[in-house]
DOPA-109536 format. One line per field, with one value per residue (C-alpha): chain; residue in one letter; z negated, y negated, x negated. Coordinates in nm, 4 decimals. Layout:
N
c A_...
r A_...
z Z_...
y Y_...
x X_...
# end
This chain:
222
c A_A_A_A_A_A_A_A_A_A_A_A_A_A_A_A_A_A_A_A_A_A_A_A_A_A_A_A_A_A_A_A_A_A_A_A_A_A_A_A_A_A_A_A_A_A_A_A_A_A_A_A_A_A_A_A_A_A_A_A_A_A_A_A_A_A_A_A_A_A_A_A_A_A_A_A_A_A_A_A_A_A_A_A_A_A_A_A_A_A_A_A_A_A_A_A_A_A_A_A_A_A_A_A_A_A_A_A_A_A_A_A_A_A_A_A_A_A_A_A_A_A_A_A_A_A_A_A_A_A_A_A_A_A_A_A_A_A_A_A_A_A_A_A_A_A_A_A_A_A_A_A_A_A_A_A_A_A_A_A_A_A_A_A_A_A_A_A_A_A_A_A_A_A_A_A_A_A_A_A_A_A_A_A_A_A_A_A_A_A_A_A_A_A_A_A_A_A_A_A_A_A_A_A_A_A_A_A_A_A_A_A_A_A_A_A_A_A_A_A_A_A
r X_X_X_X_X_X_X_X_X_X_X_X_X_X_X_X_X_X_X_X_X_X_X_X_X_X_X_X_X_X_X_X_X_X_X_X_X_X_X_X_X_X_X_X_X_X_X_X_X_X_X_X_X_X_X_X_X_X_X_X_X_X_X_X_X_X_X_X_X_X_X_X_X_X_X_X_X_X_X_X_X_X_X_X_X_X_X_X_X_X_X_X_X_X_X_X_X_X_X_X_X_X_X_X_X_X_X_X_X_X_X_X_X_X_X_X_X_X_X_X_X_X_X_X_X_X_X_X_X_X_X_X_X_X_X_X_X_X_X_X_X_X_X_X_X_X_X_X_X_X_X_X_X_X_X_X_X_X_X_X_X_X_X_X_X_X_X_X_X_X_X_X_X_X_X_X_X_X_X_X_X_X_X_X_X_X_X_X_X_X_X_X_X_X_X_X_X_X_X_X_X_X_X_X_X_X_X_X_X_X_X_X_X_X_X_X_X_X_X_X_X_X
z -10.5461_-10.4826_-10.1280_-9.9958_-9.7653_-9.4026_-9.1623_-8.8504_-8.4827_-8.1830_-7.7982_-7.5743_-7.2106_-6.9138_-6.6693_-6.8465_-6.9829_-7.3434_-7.6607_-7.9074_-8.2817_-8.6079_-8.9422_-9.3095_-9.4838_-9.7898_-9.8579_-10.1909_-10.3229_-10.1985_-9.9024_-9.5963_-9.2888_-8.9555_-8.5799_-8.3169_-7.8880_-7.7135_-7.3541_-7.1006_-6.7902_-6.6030_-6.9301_-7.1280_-7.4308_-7.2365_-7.4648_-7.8411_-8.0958_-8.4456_-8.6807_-9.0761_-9.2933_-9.6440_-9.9806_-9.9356_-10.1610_-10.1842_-10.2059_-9.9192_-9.6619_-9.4091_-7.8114_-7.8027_-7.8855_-7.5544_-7.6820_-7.6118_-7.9417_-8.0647_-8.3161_-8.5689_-8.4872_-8.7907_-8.8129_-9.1010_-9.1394_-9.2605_-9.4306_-9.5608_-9.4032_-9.2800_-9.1270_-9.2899_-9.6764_-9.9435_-9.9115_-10.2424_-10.5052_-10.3712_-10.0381_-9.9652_-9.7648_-9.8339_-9.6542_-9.3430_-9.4441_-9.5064_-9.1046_-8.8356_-8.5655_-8.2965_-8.5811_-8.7428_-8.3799_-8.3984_-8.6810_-8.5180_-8.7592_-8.5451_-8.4324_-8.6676_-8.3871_-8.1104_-7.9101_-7.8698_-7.7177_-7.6199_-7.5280_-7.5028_-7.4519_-7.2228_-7.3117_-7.3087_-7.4060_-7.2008_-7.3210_-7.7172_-7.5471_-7.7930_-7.6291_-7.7671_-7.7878_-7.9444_-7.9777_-8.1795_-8.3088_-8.3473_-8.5913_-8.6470_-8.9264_-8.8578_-9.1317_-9.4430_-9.3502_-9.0528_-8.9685_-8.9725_-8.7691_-8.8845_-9.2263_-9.5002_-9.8040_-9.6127_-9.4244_-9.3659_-9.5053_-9.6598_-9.4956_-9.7328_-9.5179_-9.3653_-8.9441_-8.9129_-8.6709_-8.7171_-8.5344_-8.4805_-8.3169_-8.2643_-8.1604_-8.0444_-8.0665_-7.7494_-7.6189_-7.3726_-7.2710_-7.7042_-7.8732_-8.2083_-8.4498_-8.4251_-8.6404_-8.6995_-8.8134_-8.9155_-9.1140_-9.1357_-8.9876_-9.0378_-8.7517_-8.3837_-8.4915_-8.2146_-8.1103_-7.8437_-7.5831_-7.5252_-7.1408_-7.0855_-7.0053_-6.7954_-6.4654_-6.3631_-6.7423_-6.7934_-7.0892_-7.2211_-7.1670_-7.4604_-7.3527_-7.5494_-7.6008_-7.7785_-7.9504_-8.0992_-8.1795_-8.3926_-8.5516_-8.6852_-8.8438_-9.0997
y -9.7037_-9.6377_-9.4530_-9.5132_-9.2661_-9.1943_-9.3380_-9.4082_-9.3858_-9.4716_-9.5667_-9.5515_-9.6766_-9.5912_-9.7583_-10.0564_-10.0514_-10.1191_-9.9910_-10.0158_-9.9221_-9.9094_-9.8549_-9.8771_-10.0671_-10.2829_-10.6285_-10.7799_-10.4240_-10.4238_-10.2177_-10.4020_-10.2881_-10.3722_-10.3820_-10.4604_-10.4356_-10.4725_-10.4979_-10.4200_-10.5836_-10.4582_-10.2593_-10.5856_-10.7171_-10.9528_-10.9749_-10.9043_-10.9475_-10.8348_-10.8944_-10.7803_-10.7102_-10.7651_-10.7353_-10.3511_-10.0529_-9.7857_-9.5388_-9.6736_-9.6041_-9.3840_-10.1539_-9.8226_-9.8800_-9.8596_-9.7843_-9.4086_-9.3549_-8.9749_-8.8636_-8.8613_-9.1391_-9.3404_-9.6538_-9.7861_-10.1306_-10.2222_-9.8810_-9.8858_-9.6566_-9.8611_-9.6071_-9.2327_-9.3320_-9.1659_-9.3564_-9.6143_-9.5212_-9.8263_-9.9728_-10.2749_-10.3251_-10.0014_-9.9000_-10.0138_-9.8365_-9.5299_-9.5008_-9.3634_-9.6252_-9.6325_-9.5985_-9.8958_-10.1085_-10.0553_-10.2351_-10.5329_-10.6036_-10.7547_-11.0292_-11.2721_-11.2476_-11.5334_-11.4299_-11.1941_-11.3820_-11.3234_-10.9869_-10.7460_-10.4258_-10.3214_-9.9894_-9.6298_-9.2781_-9.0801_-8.7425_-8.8549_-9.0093_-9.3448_-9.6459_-10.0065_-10.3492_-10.6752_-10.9469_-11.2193_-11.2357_-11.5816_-11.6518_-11.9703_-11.8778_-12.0811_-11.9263_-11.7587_-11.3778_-11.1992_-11.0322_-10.6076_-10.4404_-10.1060_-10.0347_-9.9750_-10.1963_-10.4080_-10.6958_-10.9047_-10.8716_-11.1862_-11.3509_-11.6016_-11.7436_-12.0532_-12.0824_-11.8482_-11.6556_-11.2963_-11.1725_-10.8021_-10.4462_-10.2075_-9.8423_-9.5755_-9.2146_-9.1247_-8.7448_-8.6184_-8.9482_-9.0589_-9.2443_-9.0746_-9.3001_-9.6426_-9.7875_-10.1746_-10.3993_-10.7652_-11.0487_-11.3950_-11.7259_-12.0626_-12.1925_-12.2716_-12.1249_-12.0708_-11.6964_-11.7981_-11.5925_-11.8147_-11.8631_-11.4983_-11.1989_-10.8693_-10.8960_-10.8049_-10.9081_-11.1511_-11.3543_-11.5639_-11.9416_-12.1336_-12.4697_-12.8115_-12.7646_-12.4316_-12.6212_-12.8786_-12.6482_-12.4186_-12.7056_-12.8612_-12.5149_-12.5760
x -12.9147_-12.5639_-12.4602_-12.1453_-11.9438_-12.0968_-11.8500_-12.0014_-11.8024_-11.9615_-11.7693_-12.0040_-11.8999_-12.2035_-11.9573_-11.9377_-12.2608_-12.1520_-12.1037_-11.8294_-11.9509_-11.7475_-11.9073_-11.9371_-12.2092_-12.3078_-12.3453_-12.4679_-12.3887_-12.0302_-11.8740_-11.8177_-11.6622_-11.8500_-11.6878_-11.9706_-11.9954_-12.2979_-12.3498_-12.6371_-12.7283_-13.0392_-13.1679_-13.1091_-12.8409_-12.6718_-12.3560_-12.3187_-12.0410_-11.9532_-11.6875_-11.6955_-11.4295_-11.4816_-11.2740_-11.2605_-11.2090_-11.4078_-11.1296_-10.9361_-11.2281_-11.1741_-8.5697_-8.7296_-9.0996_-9.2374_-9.6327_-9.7272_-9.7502_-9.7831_-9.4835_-9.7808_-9.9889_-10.1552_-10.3030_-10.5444_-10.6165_-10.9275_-10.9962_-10.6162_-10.3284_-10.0608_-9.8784_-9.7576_-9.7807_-9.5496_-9.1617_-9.1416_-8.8460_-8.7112_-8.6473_-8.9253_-9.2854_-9.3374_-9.0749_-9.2264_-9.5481_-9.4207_-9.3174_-9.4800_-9.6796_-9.3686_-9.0677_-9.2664_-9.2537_-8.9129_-8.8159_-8.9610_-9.1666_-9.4654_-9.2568_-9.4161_-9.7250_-9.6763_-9.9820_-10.2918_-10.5656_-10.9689_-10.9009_-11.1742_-11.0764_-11.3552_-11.4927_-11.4157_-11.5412_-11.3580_-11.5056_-11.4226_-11.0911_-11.1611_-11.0920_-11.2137_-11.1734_-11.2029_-10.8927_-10.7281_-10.3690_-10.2206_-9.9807_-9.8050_-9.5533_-9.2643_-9.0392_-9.1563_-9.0529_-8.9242_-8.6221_-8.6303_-8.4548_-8.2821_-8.3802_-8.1376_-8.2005_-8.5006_-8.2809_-8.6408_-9.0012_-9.1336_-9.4589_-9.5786_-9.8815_-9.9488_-10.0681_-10.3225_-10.5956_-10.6980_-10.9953_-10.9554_-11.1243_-10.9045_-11.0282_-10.7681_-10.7649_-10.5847_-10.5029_-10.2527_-10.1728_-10.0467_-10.2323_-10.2845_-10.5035_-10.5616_-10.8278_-10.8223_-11.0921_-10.9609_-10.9830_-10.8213_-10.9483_-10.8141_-10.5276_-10.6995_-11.0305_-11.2486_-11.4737_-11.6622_-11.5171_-11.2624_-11.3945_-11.4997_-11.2746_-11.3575_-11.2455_-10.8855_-10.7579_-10.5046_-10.5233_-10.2358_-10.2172_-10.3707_-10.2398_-10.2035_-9.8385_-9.8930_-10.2002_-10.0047_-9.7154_-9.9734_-10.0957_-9.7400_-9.7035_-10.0159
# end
């Protein structure tokens, strides 16, 4: 039988009274990625969740930007670095990749996301200093690539997808006030799809309007 890698990280939250877990594990013999939160309520599972990101490789597992970002901070994608790679011979996505979290922000490059949505972010270790949370990025599209901002040779980055949902955990590595890793679980969902949490948030969280206008806008971009 063939083992993959350990990779198992835990956030537990006894404030909360949930758990935030992020692992590797197989599915008709090939590596998926699992995200999952579970919550208590008088010594019972009153709230469970779990997204799974398939399609992976085996090797690839584990203004001013304004996010406290450390000078060193990497993020990985579904087991990929997206963050801190080698710089291509020649300018292009890679570009991008090749920057640090904050640099990366700067070049704007996120604009292409009109919303984030169903946010969970709901538990914390604070004696690991991980913090999680479950969300879901909205993106309509409108024009085929975005505009970058400040990068010799890389005037826009093409984004050849139709309207679009993406489900996502993120867990952050966060010391001294930076965050220094940021670990993303996601996978795409067809345009308006629903999660179920769509009524529930933690109390004291905003979440941003979902109204019909931005409904019908989303769904003239398919």
């Amino acid at each position: 039988m063939h083992r993959l890698p350990p990779y198992r990280i835990y956030v537990p939250d006894p404030v909360s009274q949930q758990v935030g877990y992020l692992g590797v594990m197989q599915a008709e013999g090939q590596p998926v990625e699992v995200a999952s939160r579970l919550k208590l309520q008088d010594s019972k599972i009153s709230a469970a969740e779990q997204l799974i990101a398939r399609g992976l490789r085996e090797a690839s597992l584990p203004k001013p930007c304004e996010a406290p970002c450390a000078q060193h901070c990497l993020r990985r994608e579904n087991g990929m670095q997206a963050t801190g790679n080698p710089p291509p011979q020649t300018p292009g996505r890679g570009t991008l990749g090749a920057m640090g979290c904050a640099a990366q922000l700067d070049t704007k490059s996120m604009r292409y996301i009109d919303s984030i949505d169903n946010r969970r972010v709901e538990i914390a270790d604070t004696q690991a200093g991980l913090l999680f949370g479950l969300l879901q990025f909205r993106h309509s599209t409108k024009q085929p690539y975005v505009n970058i901002v400040g990068v010799p040779g890389v005037p826009k980055m093409a984004m050849p997808f139709r309207a679009l949902e993406l489900p996502a955990a993120h867990l952050d590595k966060i010391s001294g006030d930076k965050v220094h890793e940021i670990e993303a679980k996601q996978f795409m969902a067809p345009c308006l799809s629903k999660t179920g949490w769509e009524s529930s948030r933690a109390p004291g969280r905003a979440r941003l309007p979902e109204g019909k206008k931005e409904k019908a806008r989303l769904k003239r971009a398919l």
